[in-house]
VMD Tcl script that draws the C-alpha trace (Angstrom):
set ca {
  {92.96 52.09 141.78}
  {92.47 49.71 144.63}
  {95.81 47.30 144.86}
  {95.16 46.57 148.68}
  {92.28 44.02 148.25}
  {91.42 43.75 143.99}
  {88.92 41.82 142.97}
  {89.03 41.99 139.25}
  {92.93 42.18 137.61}
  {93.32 42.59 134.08}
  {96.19 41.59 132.28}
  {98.21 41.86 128.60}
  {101.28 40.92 127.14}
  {101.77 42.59 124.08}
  {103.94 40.25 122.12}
  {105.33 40.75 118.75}
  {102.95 39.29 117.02}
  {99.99 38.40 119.31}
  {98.46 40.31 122.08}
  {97.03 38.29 125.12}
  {94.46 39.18 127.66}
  {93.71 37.42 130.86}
  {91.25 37.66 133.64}
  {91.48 37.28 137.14}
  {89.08 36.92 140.08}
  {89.42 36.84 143.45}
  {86.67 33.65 145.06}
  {84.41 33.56 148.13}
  {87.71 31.82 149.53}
  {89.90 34.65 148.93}
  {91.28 32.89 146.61}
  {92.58 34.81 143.03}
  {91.80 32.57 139.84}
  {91.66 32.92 136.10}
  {89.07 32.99 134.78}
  {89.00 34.00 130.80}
  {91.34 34.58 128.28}
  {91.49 36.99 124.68}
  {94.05 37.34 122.43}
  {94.29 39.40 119.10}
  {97.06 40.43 116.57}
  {99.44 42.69 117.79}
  {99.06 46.49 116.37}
  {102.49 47.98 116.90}
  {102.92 48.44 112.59}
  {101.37 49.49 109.62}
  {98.31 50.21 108.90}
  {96.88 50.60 112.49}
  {100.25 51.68 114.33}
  {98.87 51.71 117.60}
  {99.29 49.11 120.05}
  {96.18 50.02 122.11}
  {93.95 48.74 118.97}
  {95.48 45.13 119.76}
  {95.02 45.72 123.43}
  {91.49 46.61 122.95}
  {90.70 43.74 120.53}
  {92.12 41.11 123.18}
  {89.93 42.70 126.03}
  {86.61 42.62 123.69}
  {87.12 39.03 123.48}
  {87.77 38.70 127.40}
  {84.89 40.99 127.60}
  {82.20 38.56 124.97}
  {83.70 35.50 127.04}
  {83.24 36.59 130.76}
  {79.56 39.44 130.20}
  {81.50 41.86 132.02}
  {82.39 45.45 130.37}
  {86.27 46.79 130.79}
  {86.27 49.23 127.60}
  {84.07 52.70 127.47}
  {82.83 54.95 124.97}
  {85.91 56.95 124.50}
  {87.63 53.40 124.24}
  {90.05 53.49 127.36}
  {90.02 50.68 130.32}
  {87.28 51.80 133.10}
  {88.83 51.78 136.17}
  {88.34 50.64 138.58}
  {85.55 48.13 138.78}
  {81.73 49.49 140.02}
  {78.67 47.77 139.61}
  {80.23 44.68 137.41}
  {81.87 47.08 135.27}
  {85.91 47.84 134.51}
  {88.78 46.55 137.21}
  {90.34 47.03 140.42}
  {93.91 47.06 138.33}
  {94.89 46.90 134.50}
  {98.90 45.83 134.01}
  {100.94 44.93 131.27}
  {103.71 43.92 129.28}
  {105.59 43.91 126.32}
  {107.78 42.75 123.73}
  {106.09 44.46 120.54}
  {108.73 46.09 118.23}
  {111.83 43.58 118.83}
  {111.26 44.51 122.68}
  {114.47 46.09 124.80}
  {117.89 45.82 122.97}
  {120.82 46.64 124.84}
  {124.73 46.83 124.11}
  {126.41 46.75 127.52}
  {130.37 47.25 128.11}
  {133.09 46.85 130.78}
  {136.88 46.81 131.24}
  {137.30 43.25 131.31}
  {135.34 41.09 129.42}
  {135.13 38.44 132.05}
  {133.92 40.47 135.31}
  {132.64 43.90 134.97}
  {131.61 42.87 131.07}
  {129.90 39.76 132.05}
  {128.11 41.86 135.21}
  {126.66 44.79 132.72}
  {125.59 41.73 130.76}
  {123.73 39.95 133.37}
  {122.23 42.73 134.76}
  {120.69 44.11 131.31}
  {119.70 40.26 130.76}
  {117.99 39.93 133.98}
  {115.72 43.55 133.14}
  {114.64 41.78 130.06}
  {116.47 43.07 127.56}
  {118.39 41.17 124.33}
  {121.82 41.87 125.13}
  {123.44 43.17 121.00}
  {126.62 43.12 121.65}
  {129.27 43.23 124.63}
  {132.06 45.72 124.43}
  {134.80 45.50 126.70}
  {138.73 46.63 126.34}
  {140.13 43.43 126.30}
  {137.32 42.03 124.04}
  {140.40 41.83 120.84}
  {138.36 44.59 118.83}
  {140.23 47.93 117.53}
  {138.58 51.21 118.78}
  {137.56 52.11 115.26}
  {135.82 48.64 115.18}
  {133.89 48.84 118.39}
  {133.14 52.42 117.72}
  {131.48 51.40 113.73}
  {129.33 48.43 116.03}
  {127.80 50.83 118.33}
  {126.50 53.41 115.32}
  {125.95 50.05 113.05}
  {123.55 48.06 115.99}
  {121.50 51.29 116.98}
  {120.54 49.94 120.32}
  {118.03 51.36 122.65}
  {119.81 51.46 126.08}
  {123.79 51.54 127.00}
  {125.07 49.96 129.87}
  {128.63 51.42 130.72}
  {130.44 49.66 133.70}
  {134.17 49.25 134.67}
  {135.98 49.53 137.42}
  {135.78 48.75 141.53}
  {135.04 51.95 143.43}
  {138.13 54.02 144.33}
  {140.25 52.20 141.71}
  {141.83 53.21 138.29}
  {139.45 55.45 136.52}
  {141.69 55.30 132.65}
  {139.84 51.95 131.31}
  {136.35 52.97 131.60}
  {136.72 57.01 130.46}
  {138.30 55.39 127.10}
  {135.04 52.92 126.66}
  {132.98 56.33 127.43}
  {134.99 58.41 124.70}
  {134.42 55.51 122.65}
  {130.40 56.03 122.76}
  {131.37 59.70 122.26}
  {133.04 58.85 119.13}
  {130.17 57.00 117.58}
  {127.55 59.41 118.40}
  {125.45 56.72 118.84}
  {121.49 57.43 117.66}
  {118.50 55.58 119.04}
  {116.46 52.64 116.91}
  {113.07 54.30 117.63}
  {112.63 58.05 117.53}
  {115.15 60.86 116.32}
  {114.32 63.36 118.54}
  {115.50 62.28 122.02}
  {119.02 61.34 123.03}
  {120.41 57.42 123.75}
  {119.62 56.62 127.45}
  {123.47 55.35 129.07}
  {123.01 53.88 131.97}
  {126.85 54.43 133.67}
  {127.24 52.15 136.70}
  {130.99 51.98 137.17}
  {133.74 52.89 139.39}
  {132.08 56.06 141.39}
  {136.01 58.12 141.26}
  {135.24 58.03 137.37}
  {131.96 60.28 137.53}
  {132.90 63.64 136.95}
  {134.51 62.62 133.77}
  {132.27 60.27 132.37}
  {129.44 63.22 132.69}
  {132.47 65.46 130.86}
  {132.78 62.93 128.17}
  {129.41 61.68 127.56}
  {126.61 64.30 129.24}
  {125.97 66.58 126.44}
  {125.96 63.64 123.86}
  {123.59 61.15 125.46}
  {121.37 61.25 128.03}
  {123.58 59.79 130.71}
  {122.22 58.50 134.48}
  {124.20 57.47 137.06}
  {123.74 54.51 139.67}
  {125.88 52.62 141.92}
  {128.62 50.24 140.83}
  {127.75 47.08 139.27}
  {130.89 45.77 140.82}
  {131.71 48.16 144.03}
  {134.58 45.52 144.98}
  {136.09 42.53 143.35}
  {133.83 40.41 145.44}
  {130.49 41.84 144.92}
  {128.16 41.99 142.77}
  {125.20 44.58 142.80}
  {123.04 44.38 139.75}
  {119.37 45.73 141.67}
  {119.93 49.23 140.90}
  {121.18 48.87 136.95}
  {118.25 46.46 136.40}
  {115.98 48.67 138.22}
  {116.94 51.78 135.98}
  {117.07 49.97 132.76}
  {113.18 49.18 133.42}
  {112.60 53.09 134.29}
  {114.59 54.15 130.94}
  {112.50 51.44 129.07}
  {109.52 52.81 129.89}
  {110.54 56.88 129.67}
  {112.42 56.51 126.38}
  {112.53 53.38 124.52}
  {108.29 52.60 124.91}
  {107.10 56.42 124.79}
  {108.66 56.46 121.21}
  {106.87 53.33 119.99}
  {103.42 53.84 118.56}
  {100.29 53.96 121.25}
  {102.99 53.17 124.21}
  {101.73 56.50 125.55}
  {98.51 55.79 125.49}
  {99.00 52.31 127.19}
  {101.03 53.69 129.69}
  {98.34 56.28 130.78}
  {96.18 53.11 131.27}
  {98.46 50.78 132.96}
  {98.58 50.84 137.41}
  {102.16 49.75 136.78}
  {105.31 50.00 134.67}
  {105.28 48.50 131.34}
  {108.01 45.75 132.34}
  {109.98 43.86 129.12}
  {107.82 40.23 128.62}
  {111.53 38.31 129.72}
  {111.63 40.68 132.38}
  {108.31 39.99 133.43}
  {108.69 36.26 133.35}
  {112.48 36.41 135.68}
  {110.22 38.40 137.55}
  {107.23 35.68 138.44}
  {110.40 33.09 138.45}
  {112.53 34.87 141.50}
  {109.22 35.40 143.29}
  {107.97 31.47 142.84}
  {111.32 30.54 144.20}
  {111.56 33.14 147.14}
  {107.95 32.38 148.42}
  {108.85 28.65 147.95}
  {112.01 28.53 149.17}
  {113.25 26.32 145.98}
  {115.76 25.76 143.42}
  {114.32 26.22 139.76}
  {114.84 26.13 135.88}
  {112.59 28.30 133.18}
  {112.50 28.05 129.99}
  {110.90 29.88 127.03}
  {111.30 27.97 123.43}
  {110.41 31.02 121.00}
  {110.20 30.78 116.92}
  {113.62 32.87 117.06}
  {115.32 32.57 120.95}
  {114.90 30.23 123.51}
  {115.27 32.23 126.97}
  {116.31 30.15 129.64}
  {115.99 31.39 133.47}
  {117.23 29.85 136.84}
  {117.32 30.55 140.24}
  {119.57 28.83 142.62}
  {120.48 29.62 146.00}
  {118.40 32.89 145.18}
  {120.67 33.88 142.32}
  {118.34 34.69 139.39}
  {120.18 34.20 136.34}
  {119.15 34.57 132.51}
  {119.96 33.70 129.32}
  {119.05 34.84 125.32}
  {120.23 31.74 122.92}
  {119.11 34.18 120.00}
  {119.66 31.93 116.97}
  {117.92 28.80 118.48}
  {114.64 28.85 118.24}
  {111.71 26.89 116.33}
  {110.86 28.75 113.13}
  {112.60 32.05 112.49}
  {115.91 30.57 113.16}
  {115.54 26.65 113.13}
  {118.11 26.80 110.58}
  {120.97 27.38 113.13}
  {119.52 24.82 115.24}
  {120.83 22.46 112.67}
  {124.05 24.14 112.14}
  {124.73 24.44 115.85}
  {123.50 20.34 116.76}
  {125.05 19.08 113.83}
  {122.67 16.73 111.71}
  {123.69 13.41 113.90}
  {122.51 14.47 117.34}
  {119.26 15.68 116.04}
  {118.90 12.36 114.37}
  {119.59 9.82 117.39}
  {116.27 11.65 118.88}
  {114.81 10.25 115.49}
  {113.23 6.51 115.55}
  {113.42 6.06 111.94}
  {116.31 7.05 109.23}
  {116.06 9.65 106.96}
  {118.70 11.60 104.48}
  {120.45 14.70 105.81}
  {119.15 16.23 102.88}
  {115.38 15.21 103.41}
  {115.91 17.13 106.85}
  {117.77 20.20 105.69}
  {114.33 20.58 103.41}
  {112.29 20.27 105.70}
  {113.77 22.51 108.54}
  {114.46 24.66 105.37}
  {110.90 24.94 104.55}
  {109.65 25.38 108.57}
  {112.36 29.08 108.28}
  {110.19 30.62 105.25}
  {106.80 29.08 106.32}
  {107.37 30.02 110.42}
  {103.76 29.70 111.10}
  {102.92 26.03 109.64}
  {102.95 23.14 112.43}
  {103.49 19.25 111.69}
  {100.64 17.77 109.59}
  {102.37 14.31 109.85}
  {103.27 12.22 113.06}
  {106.78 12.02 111.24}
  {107.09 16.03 110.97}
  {106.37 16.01 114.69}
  {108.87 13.82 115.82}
  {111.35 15.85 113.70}
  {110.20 18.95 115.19}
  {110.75 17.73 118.48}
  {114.21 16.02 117.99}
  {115.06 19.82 116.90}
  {113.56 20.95 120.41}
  {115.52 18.70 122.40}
  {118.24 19.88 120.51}
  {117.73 23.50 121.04}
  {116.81 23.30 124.69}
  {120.29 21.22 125.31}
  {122.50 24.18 123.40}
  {120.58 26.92 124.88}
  {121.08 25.18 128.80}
  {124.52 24.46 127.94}
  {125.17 28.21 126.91}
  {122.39 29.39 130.12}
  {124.93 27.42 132.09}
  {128.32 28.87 130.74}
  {127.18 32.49 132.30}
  {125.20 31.88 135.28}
  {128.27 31.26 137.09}
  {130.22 32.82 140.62}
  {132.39 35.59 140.33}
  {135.31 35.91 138.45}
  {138.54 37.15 139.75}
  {137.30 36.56 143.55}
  {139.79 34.73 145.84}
  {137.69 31.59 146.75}
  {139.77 30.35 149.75}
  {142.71 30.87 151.71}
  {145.51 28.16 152.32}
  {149.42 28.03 152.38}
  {149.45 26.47 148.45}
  {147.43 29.29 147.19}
  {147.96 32.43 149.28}
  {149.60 34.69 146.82}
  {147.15 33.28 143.99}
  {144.23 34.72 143.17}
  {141.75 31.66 142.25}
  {139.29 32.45 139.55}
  {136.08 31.07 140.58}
  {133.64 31.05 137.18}
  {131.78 27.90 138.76}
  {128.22 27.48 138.02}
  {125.87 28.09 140.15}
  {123.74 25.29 137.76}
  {123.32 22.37 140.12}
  {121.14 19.79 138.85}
  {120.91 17.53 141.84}
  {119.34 20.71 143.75}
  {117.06 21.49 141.25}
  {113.25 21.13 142.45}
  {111.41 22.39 139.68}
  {112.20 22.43 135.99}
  {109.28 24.59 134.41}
  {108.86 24.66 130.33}
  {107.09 27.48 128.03}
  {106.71 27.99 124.05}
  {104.57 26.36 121.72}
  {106.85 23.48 121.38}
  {106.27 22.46 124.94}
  {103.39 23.83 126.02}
  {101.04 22.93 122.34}
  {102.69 19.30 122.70}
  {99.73 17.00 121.13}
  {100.50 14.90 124.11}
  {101.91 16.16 127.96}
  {104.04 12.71 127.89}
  {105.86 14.19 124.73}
  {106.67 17.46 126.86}
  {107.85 15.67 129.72}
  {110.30 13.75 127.22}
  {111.69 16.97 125.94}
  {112.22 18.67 129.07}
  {113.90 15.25 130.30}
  {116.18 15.08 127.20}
  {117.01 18.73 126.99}
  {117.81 19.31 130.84}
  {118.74 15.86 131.78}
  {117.68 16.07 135.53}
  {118.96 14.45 138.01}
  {117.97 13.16 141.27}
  {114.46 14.11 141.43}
  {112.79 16.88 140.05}
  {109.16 18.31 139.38}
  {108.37 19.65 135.89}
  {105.38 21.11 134.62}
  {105.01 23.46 131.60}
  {103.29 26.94 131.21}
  {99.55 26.12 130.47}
  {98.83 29.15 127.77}
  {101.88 31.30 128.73}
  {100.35 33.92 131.18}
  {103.64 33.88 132.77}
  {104.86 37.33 131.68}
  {101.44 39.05 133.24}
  {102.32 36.91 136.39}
  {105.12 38.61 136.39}
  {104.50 42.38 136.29}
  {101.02 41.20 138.62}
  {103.49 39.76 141.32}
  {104.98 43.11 141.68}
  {101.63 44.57 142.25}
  {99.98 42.14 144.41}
  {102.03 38.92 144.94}
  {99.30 36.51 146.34}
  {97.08 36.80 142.75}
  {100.23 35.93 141.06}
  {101.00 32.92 142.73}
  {97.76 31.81 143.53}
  {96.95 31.99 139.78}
  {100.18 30.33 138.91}
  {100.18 27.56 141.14}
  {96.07 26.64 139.79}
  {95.78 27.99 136.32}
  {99.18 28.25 135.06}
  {101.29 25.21 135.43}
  {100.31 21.94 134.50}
  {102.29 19.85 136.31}
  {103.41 16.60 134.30}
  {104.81 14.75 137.25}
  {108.95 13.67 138.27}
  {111.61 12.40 137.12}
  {113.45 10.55 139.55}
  {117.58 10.07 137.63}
  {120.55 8.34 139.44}
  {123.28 10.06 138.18}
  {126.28 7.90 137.20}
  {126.74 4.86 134.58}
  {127.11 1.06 134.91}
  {126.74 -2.01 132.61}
  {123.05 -2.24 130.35}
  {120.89 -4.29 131.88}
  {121.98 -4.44 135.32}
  {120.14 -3.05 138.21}
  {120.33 0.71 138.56}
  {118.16 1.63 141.17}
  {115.38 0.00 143.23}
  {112.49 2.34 144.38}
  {109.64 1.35 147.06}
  {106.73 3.36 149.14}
  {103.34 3.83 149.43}
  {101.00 6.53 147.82}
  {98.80 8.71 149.68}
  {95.86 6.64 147.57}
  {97.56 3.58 149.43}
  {99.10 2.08 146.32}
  {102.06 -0.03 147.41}
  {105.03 0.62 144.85}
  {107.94 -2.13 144.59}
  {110.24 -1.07 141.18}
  {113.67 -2.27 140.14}
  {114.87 -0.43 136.86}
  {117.67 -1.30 134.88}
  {120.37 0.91 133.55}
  {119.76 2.29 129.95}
  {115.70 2.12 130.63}
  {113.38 4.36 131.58}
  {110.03 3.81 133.40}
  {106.70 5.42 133.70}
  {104.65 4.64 136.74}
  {101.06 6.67 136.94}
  {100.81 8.80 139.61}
  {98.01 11.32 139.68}
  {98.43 14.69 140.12}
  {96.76 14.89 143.76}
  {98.79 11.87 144.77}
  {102.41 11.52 146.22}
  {104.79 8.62 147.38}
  {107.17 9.05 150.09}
  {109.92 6.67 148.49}
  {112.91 5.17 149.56}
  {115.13 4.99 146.61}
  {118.44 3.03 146.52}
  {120.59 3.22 143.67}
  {122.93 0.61 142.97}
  {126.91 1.06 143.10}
  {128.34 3.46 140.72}
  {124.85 5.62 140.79}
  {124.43 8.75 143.11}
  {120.82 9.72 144.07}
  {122.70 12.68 145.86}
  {123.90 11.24 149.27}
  {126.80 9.78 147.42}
  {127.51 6.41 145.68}
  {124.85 3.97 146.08}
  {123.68 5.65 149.00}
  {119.98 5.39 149.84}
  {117.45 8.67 149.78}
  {114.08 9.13 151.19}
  {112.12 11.37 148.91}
  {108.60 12.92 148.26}
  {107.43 12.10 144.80}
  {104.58 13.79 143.47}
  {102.18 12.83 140.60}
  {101.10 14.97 137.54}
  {99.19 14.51 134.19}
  {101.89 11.95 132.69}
  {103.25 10.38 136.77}
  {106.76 9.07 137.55}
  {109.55 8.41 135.52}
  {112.46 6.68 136.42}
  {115.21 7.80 134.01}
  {118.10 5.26 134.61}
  {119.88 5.96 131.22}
  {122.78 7.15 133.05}
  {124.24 10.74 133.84}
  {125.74 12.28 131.46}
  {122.88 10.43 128.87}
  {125.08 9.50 126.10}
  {123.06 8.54 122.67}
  {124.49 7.82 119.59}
  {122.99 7.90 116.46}
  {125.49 5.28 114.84}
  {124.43 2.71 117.37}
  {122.35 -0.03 116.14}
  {119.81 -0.08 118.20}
  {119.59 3.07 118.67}
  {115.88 3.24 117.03}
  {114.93 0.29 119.30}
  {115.83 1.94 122.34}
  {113.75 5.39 121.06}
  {110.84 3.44 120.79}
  {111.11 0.92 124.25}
  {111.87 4.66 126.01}
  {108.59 6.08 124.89}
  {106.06 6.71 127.61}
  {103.02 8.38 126.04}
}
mol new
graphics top color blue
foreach p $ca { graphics top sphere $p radius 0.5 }
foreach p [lrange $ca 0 end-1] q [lrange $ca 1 end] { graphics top cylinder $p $q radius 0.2 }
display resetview
């Protein structure tokens, strides 16, 4: 394997239904690019039960599209590449067979429970269930969850180091009790992962190290005021690979090919996310709008954060969309008025038919009234747990020196946000880039002004596992083959009367267009702006709206272009919509920009 300089990178994802190849080449200009794609059905079940078969199937396809040869006679990925045949470096990922699932616990529900949970959330895992002692739950009752959810992994935390050991030993004779026994494979003990207070060790391995197999690492929480998640995260991905993929069918195989760990496809994609934002030196959002989950990732102030909505997605679990929106706020999305009952059908008939798409231009607005929908609950949820740390004293004064503030802030702040960056078929399969721009805008409501783009065929989780391997291919290839960037919104936050002045923006492109625009409150506007062009703007909101410098306060601003251009959202912040408003249909339709 050559890493230092590759020329050639191969990359899968194998997904749980679809397996995806892509090729990459490094240019003349040193430049890494993609340069084909495959994909293939997914082999993890019956009657092939091998996920190499998939894997191989994908790379034929990259193979008939680019004339190069990857695959030999005794089907296995030549490596690395001689004489226009194999590559430098074959990676991948995965999500086959339900992916990681994880049950994580801690003593209290809202620190060391919520750290286990963002640290198995940030490896990639789906987080099952979170135990905790204070979580309301009889011990009879947690123990009957942990032998009822059959997880893969355990992530036992509790406790600062050098403090009270009694919490955490019961949550580990808990596990004890339930004997707990693997989803995949019967013949290998449940990895737990303890990373709790270090005076509890010896008893922990006492209680648990005969019944599991049980690694140590440091504290998630070694004081009250930090938080250390790098080595859980980093040993959940080990364990995933060791235990959890060497049971599934072919995993062995694949991981004999692979020049690095297997990572978990949410995993993968954090991964290309931190990395884009590090080498950047930016505030972003992520989002992944799945048939069953919508994962939504952020990093601000270099905090990477993620979140699993697992009952709102598109298809599998569309259903709950409904339940959780409530059938009025998906219909003020909705230009035109139909029954509650005519929608529960046909959401109804989208959960047993997962794999049909609109036929009509009515069942695609629908669809995407449900989208803006789901990406709003799944934010609002992504925003309820990427937050500071509990129980830590935020500042000292005479009114509050014998309390002990609770922080729980979040670290969500839109006005910082630079780029707001949208995956899943919903978004990224849009007939029209203007129609993804309006969900992201709807969904996220921005504000100030932000960039957003959307994952062009969703190579992100390759990205991902390739930016630990060689970051420049990863970026290079995701700043010119992944993203598409649709443009930015520029959004005063604050409210004022309809139809008075909200904010007045004026500048010059680079392509010397002069631009002079006054927009109203409750409108929105669309000015072109290609995607090699920019305007260095001054923007001055009126009185009552903030453009981040305060109220009313000018701004000078870069604004770049994109595939759709500028929009000027000056509906206000919070956007309030109503579906019993009269106009309410007219407004839908004077807001459209496609």
């Amino acid at each position: 394997m050559s890493t230092s300089t590759p020329k050639i990178i191969l990359a899968t994802d194998c997904g749980s239904t679809t397996t995806k190849a892509i090729l990459i080449e490094q240019q003349e200009s040193g430049e890494y690019r993609l340069v084909v794609r495959g994909e293939a059905p997914t082999t993890v079940e019956a009657p092939f039960e091998d996920v190499t078969k998939g894997v191989l199937n994908a790379v034929h396809e990259v193979e008939e599209l680019s004339g190069r040869v990857f695959v030999d006679e005794d089907e296995t990925i030549i490596r690395p590449e001689e004489n226009g045949r194999g590559t430098d470096i074959y990676i991948s990922t995965s999500s086959a067979g339900g992916g990681l699932q994880m049950m994580v616990s801690g003593v209290v529900k809202s620190m060391t429970a919520e750290s286990a949970e963002r640290a198995a959330l940030g490896a990639g895992s789906i987080v099952m269930d979170v135990l905790a002692s204070n979580d309301g739950r009889l011990a009879h009752e947690k123990i009957e969850r942990i032998r009822r959810l059959r997880p893969d992994m355990i992530l036992l935390s509790g406790g600062i180091d050098g403090g009270t050991t009694k919490h955490v030993v019961e949550l580990a004779e808990l596990i004890a009790a339930a004997r707990p026994k693997p989803r995949l494979g019967s013949g290998y003990n449940l990895p737990v992962i303890y990373a709790g207070n270090n005076r509890a060790r010896e008893e922990i391995t006492g209680t648990l190290g005969e019944l599991v197999d049980l690694t140590l690492v440091e504290n998630l929480r070694p004081v009250l005021e930090t938080e250390n998640l790098g080595p859980a995260r980093d040993k959940i991905h080990d364990l995933f690979m060791e235990h959890v993929m060497a049971q599934a069918p072919g995993y062995s195989k694949l991981m004999e090919w692979t020049d690095a760990p297997i990572m978990p496809t949410p995993g993968a994609v954090g991964a290309i996310m931190e990395t884009i934002a590090r080498k950047n030196n930016i505030d972003l959002v992520g989002v992944d709008i799945g048939g069953a989950t919508t994962d939504v990732f952020s990093v601000f102030g270099g905090v990477f954060n993620r979140t699993v909505s697992a009952n709102l997605g598109m298809s599998y679990s569309v259903s709950n969309v409904l339940a959780e929106a409530g059938f009025d706020n998906i219909m003020r999305w909705v230009p035109f008025d139909i029954s509650e009952d005519d929608l529960r059908d046909r959401i109804g008939n989208k959960m047993i038919r997962p794999t049909t798409i609109p036929q009509t231009l009515e069942e695609l607005i629908i669809e995407q009234a449900i989208a803006r929908e789901a990406l709003r609950l799944a934010f609002i949820q992504h925003k309820s747990f990427a937050v500071g740390l509990k129980g830590v004293q935020q500042e000292r004064s005479i009114s509050d020196a014998f309390e002990q503030k609770m922080s729980g802030a979040t670290l969500v702040d839109m006005m910082s946000l630079n780029l707001l960056v949208g995956s899943g078929g919903a978004l990224s399969h849009a007939p029209l880039r203007a129609q993804a721009m309006h969900m992201l805008i709807d969904g996220f409501e921005p504000e100030g002004v932000t960039r957003l783009a959307v994952d062009s065929i969703f190579m992100m989780p390759q990205l991902g596992v390739l930016s630990t391997v060689n970051e420049k291919a990863a970026t290079d290839v995701f700043d010119k083959d992944c993203l598409i960037h649709l443009g930015t919104c520029l959004a005063p936050v604050g409210s004022g009367k309809a139809g008075r002045e909200a904010v007045h923006v004026t500048g010059t492109s680079q392509g010397g267009r002069e631009i002079d625009v006054r927009v109203n409150h409750g409108d929105m506007t669309l000015i072109p702006l290609d995607l090699d062009d920019s305007i260095r703007a001054h923007i001055q909101p009126a009185r009552g709206f903030d453009m981040g410098e305060g109220n009313g306060k000018s701004v000078e601003r870069l604004l770049h272009g994109g595939v759709v251009g500028l929009v000027i959202d000056a509906r206000g912040r919070p956007l309030r919509l109503e579906r019993g408003t009269a106009d309410r249909i007219e407004k839908l339709n004077r807001w459209k920009f496609e």
